[in-house]
C-alpha positions as CSV (number, residue, x, y, z in Angstrom):
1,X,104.3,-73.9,70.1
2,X,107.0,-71.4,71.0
3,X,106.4,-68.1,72.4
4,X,108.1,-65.3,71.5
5,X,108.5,-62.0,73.9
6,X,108.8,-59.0,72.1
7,X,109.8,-55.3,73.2
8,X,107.7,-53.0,70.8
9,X,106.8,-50.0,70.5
10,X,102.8,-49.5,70.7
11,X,102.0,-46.5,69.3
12,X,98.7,-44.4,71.4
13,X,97.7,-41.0,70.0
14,X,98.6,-38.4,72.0
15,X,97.6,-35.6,70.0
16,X,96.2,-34.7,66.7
17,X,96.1,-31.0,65.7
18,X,98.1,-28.6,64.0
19,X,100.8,-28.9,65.7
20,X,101.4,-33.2,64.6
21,X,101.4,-36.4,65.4
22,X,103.1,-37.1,69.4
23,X,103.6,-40.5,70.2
24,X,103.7,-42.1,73.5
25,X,106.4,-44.9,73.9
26,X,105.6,-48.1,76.1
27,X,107.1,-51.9,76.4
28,X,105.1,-54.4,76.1
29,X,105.2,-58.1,75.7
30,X,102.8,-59.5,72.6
31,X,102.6,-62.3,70.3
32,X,102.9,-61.9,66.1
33,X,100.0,-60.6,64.9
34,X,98.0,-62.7,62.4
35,X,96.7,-59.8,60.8
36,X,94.8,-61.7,57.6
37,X,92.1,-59.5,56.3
38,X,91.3,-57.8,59.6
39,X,93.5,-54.9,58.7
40,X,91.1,-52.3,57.1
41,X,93.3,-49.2,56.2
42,X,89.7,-47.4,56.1
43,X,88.7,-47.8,59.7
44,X,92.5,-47.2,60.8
45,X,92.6,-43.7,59.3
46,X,89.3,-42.6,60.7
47,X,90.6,-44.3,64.2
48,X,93.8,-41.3,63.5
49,X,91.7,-38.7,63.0
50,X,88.9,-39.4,65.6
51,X,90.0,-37.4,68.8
52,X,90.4,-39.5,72.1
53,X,88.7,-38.5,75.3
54,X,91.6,-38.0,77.4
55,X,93.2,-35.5,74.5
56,X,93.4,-31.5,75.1
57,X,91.5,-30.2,72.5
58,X,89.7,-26.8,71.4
59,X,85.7,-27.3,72.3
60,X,84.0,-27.4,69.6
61,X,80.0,-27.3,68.4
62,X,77.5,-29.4,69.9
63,X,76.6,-30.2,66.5
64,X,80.0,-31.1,65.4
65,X,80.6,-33.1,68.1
66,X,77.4,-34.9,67.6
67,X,78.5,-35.7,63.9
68,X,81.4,-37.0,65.2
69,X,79.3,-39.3,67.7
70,X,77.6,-40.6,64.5
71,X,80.3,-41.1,62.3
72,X,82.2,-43.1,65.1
73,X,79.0,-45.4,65.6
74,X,78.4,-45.9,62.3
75,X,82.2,-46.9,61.0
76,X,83.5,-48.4,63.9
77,X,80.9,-50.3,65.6
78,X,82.5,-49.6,68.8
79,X,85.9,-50.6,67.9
80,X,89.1,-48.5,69.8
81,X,92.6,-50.3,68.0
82,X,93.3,-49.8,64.4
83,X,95.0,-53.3,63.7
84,X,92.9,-56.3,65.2
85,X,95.2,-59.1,66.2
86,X,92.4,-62.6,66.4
87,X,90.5,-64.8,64.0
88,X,87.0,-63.8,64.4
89,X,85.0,-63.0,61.3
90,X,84.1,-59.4,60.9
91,X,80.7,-58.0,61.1
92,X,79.1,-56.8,58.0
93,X,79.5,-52.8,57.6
94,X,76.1,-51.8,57.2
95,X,76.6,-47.9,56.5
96,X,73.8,-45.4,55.9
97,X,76.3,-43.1,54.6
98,X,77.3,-44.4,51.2
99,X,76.2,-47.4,49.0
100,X,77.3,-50.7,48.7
101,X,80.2,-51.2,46.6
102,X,79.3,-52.8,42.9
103,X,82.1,-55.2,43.3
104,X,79.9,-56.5,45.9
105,X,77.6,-57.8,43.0
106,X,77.5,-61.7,42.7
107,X,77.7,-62.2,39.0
108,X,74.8,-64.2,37.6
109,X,75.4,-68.0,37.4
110,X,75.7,-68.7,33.2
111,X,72.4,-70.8,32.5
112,X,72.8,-74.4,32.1
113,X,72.5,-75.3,28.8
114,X,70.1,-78.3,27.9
115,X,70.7,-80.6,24.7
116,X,66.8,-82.4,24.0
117,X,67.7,-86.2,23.9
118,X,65.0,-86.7,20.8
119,X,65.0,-84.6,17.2
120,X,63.1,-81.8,17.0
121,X,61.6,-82.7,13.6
122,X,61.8,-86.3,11.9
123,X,61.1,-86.7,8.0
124,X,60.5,-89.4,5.7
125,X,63.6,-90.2,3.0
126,X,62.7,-92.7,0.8
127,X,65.4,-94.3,-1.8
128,X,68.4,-92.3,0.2
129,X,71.7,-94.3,-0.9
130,X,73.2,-96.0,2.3
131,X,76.8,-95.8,0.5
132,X,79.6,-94.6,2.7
133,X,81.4,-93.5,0.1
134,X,78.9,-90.7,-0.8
135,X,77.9,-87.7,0.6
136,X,74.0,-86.6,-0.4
137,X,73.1,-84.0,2.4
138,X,74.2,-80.2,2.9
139,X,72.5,-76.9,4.2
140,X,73.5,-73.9,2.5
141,X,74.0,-70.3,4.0
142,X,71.1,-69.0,3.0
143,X,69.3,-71.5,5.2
144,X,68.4,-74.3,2.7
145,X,68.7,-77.9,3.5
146,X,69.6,-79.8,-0.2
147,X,69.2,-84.1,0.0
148,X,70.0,-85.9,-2.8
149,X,66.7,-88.8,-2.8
150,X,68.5,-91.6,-6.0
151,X,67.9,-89.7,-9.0
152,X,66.2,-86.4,-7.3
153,X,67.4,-83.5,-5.3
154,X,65.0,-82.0,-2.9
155,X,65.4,-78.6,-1.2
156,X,63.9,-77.6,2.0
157,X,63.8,-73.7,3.0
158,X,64.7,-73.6,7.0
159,X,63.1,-70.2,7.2
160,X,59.9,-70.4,5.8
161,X,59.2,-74.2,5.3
162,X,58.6,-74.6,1.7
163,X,60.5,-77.6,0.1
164,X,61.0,-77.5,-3.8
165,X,62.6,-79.8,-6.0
166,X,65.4,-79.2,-7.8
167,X,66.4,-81.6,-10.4
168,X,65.7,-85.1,-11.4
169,X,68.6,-86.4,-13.0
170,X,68.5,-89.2,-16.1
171,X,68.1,-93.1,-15.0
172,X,71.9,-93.6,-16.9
173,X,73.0,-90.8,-14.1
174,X,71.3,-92.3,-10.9
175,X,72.1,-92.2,-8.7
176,X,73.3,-89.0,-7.2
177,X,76.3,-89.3,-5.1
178,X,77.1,-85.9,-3.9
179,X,75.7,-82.3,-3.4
180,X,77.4,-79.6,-2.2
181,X,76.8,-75.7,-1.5
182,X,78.7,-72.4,-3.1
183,X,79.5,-70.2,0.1
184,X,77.5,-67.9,-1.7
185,X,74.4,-70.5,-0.7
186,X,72.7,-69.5,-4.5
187,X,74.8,-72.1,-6.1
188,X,75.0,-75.7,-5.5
189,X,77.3,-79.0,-6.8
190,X,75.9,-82.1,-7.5
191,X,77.9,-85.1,-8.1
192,X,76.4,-88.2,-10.0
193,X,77.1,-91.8,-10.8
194,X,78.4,-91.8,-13.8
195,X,81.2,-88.9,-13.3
196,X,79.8,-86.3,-14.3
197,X,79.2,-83.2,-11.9
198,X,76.4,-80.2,-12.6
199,X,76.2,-77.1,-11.0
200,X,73.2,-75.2,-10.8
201,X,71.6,-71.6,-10.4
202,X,69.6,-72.6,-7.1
203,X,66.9,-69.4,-7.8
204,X,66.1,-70.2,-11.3
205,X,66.7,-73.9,-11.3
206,X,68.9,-73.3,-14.4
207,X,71.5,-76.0,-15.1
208,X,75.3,-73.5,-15.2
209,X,77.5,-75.9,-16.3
210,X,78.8,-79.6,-16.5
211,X,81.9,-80.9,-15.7
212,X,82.8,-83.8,-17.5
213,X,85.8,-86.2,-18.1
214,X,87.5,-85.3,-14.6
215,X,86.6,-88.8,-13.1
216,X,86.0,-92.3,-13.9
217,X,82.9,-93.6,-11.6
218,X,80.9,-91.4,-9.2
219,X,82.0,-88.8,-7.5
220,X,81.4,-89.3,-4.1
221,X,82.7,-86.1,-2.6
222,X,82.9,-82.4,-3.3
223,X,84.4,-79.2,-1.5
224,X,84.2,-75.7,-2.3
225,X,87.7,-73.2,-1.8
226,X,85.3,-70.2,-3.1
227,X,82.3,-69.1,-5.0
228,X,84.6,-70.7,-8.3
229,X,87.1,-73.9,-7.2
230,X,85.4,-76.7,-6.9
231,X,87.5,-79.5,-5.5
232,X,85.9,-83.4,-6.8
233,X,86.8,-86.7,-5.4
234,X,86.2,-89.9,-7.7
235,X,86.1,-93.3,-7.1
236,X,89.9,-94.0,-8.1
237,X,91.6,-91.6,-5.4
238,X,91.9,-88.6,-8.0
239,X,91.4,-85.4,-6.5
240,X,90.7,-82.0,-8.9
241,X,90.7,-78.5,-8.6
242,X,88.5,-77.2,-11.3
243,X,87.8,-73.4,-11.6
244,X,84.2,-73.3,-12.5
245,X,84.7,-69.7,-14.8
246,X,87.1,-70.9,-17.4
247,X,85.9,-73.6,-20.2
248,X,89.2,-75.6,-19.3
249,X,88.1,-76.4,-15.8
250,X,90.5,-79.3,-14.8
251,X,93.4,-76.8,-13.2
252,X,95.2,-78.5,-10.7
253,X,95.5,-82.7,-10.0
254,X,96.5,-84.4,-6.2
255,X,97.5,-87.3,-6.3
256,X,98.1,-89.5,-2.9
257,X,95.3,-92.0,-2.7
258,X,94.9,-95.5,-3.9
259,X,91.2,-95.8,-3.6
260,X,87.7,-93.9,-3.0
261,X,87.7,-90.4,-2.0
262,X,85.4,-90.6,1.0
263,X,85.7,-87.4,2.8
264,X,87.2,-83.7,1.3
265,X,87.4,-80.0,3.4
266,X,89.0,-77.1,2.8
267,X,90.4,-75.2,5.9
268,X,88.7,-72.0,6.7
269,X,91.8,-69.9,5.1
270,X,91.8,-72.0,2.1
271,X,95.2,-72.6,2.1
272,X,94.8,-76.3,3.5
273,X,92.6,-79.5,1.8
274,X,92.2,-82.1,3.8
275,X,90.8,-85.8,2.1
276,X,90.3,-89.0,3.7
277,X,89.9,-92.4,1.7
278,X,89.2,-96.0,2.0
279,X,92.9,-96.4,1.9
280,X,92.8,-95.7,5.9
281,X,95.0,-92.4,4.8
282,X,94.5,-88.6,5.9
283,X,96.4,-86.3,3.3
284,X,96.4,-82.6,3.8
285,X,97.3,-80.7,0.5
286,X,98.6,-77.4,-0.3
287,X,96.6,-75.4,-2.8
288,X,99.7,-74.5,-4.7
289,X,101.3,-78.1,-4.8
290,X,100.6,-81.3,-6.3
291,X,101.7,-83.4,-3.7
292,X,100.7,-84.0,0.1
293,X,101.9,-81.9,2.9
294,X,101.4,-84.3,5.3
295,X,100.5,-88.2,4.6
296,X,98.9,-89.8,7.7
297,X,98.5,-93.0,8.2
298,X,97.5,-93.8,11.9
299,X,93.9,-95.1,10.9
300,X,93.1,-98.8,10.6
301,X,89.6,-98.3,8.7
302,X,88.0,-95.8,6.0
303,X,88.3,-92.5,6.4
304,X,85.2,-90.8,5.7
305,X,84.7,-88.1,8.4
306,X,86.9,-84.8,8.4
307,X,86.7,-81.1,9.9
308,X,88.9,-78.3,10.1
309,X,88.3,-76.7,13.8
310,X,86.9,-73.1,13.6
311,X,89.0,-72.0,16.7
312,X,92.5,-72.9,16.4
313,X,94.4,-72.9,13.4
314,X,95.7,-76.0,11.9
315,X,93.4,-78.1,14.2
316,X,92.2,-81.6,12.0
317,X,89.9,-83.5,13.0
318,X,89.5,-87.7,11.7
319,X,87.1,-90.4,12.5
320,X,87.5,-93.9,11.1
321,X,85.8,-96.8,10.1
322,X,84.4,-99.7,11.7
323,X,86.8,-101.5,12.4
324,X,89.1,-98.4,14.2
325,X,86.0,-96.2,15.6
326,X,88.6,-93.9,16.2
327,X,88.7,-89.6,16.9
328,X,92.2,-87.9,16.2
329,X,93.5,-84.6,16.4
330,X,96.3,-83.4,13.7
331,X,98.4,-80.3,14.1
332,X,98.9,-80.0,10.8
333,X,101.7,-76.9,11.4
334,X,104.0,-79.9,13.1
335,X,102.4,-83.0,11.0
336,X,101.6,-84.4,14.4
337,X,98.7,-86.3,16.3
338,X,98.0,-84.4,19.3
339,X,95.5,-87.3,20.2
340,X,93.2,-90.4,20.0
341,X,89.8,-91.1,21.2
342,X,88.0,-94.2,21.1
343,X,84.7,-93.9,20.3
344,X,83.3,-97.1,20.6
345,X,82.2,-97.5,17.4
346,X,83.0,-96.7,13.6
347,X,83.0,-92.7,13.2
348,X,81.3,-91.6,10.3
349,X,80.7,-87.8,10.3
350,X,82.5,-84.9,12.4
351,X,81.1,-81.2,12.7
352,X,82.8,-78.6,15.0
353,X,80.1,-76.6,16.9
354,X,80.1,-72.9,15.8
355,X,78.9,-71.9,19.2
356,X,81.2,-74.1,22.0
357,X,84.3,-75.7,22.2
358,X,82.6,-79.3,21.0
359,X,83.0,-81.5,18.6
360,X,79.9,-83.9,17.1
361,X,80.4,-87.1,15.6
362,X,77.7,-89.5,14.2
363,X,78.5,-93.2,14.0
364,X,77.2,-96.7,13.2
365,X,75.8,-99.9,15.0
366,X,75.3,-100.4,17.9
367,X,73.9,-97.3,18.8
368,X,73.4,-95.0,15.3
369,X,73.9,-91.9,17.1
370,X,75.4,-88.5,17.4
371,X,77.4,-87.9,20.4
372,X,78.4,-84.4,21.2
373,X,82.1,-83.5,22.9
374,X,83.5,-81.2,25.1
375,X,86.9,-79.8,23.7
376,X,90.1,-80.4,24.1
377,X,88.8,-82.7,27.5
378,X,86.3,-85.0,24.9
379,X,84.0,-85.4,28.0
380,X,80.7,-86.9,26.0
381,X,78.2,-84.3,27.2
382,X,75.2,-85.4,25.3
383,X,74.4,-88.6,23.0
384,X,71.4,-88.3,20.4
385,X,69.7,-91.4,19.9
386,X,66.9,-92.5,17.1
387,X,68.4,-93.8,14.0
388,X,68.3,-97.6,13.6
389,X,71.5,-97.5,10.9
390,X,74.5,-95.9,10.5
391,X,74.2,-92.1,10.4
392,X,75.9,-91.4,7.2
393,X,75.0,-87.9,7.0
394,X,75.3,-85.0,9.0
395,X,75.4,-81.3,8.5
396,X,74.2,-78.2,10.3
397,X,72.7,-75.0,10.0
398,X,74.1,-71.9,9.3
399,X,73.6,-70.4,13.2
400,X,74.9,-73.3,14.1
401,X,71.5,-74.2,16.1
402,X,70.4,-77.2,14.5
403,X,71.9,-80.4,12.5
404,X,70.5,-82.8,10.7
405,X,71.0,-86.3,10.1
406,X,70.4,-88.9,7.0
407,X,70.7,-92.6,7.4
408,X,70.4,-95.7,5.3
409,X,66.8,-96.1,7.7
410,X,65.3,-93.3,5.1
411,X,64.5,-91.1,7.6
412,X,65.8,-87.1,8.0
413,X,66.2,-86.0,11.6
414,X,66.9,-82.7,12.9
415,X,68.2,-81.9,16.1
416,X,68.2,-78.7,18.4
417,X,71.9,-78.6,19.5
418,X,72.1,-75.0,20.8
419,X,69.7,-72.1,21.8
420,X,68.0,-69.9,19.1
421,X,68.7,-66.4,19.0
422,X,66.1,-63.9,20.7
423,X,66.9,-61.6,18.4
424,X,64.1,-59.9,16.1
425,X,66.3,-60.4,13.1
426,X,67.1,-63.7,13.5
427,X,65.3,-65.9,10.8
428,X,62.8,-68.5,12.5
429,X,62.6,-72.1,11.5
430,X,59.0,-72.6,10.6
431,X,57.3,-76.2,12.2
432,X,57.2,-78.6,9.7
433,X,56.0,-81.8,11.7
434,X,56.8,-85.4,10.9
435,X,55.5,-84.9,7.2
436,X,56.6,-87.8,4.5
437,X,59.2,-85.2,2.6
438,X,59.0,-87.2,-0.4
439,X,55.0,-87.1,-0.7
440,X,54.8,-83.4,1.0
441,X,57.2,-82.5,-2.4
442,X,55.4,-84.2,-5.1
């Protein structure tokens, strides 16, 4: 290592009073100083102001002179140079003359958040339909869980426990292929075998209205813009706004598939409709226009599962079939796929977590489960096991807490996916237990 010889200037107090500063000047020879953080301007400005012993200076007080004795102990630990030139760590500063800073305070570590492996509650479904192509289980915002059992729909209050049934539909309608909420969670869709959709008054069990003639077969799928356009998917790839107010209901047509409706969403803004078919294809639709906006075709399988994510605009999310078991992320701004993730198995549900970055997918055989994400990274963080078919169904609460799940093994689960809230407002979901829901209703 080279040495380098300096001439400096090192700077000794000669004086400090009311008449200035007077410095002494002296060559010397000294390496660079690796100052790093042993250069505390604090110390160095008491060092200036502290008189030295070999100064001409006015006597003063034996009690200011003691104060000055204290304060020199106190700050400077002994110390006599105002820049320290060597590597050794500095002693703490323990001063009885002020507090410790707060920026001293660690912040506390966020807890570690747990994910239970089993379902928190696990109910009996007799005579569910195992049909991919339907969609019989939703949970409304005011905290009711609706399941569409063949010809019956069943509801089950989250907040107080008590499970009703709804309505019990004619043999020539069975079975039920679809139920879906109003955001207003009073009102609720349900889509039946034979084409024909019903919408009823959830508080009075009054049957609104029906919608006829829209479709030819069931209607697998349904997806609500607002409290009053109801979007239907049939069994031929017709699509159909229909504005629930007006006696001529049918008031807008998309047309882009070739085969069953499987999956529909609108986006959060309810500008954007998203569908995914048995014809492999992802088309997002405009609300003004008749025609897709974007026609994807990078699946190899059924698309059934689709979800708009709740944190970035234009974010799509697709799973498909069994025979692609395939994630993918759209930016539906560019028409793009930002991504692909093998899941290992055929995708048939996806639910964006209204708490975390994560994304939950159920699937089929081998392993029936759920598996919950970490986004954008898709690190599997949890996988929630217990079905022993394809989990079909999946939806979640409105806190976000909970989801449940419905398989073709006619059995409910529900799973505790994040904390409850502590707080004294938030509603509680009762304990139910593993009760028979079918036999607990009639």
């Amino acid at each position: 290592m080279q040495i380098f010889i300096v001439s400096l200037y090192q700077m000794s107090v000669a004086g400090v009073g009311h008449h200035g500063l007077h410095l002494d000047r002296q060559h010397v020879v000294s390496f660079i100083p690796n100052r790093g953080d042993r250069m505390n301007m604090n110390i160095a400005e008491a060092l200036l102001n502290i008189p030295r012993k070999d100064e001409n200076t006015d006597e003063v007080s034996p009690s200011r002179a003691a104060y000055r004795k204290l304060l020199a102990d106190t700050m400077l630990q002994g110390r006599t140079r105002v820049l320290s030139f060597s590597n050794r760590p500095r002693s703490p500063l323990k001063s009885s003359l002020e507090a410790p800073s707060p920026t001293h305070i660690q912040p506390a570590a966020r807890k570690r958040r747990r994910i239970p492996q089993a379902p928190e509650k696990t109910l009996d479904a007799p005579d569910i339909v195992g049909d991919d192509r339907f969609n019989v289980l939703d949970w409304g915002n005011k905290n009711v869980l609706s399941i569409a059992l063949d010809d019956t729909v069943y509801l089950w209050n989250a907040t107080d426990g008590s499970t009703t049934e709804l309505v019990t539909v004619p043999e020539s309608s069975a079975p039920i292929t679809s139920v879906s909420w109003a955001p207003d969670g009073r009102h609720i869709a349900i889509g039946q075998y034979n084409s024909i959709v019903e919408l009823y008054d959830v508080t009075t069990k009054k049957l609104l209205r029906t919608l006829a003639g829209i479709h030819q077969g069931p209607v697998g799928s349904l997806a609500w813009n607002n409290n009053h356009l109801l979007t239907t998917g049939g069994l031929q790839g017709a699509i159909i706004n229909n504005d629930v107010r007006i006696q001529s209901h049918a008031v807008r047509s998309y047309r882009g598939h070739d085969d069953v409706i499987c999956g529909l969403k609108w986006s959060s803004c309810g500008k954007h409709l998203a569908s995914g078919g048995a014809d492999k294809l992802v088309n997002i639709w405009d609300v003004s226009r008749s025609s897709p906006l974007h026609r994807f075709s990078n699946h190899t399988s059924t698309v059934r599962a689709v979800a708009w994510c709740p944190f970035k605009d234009n974010l799509l999310a697709s799973g498909g079939g069994e025979t692609d078991r395939c994630i993918k992320f759209w930016n539906v701004g560019a028409g793009t796929c930002l991504k692909s993730v093998e899941t290992g198995s055929e995708v048939c549900g996806l639910l964006w977590s209204k708490h975390e970055r994560e994304l939950l997918s159920s699937h089929g055989p081998e392993k029936n489960q759920i598996a919950v994400w970490k986004y954008p990274s898709m690190t599997k963080i949890a996988e929630l096991t217990g079905h022993t078919s394809s989990v079909l169904y999946m939806t979640q609460s409105p806190d976000g807490c909970q989801v449940a799940s419905a398989s073709a093994d006619e059995t409910l689960k529900l799973w505790q996916i994040n904390e409850k809230s502590t707080k004294k407002n938030a509603p509680k979901s009762p304990y139910v237990g593993p009760t028979n829901m079918y036999s607990y209703i009639r």
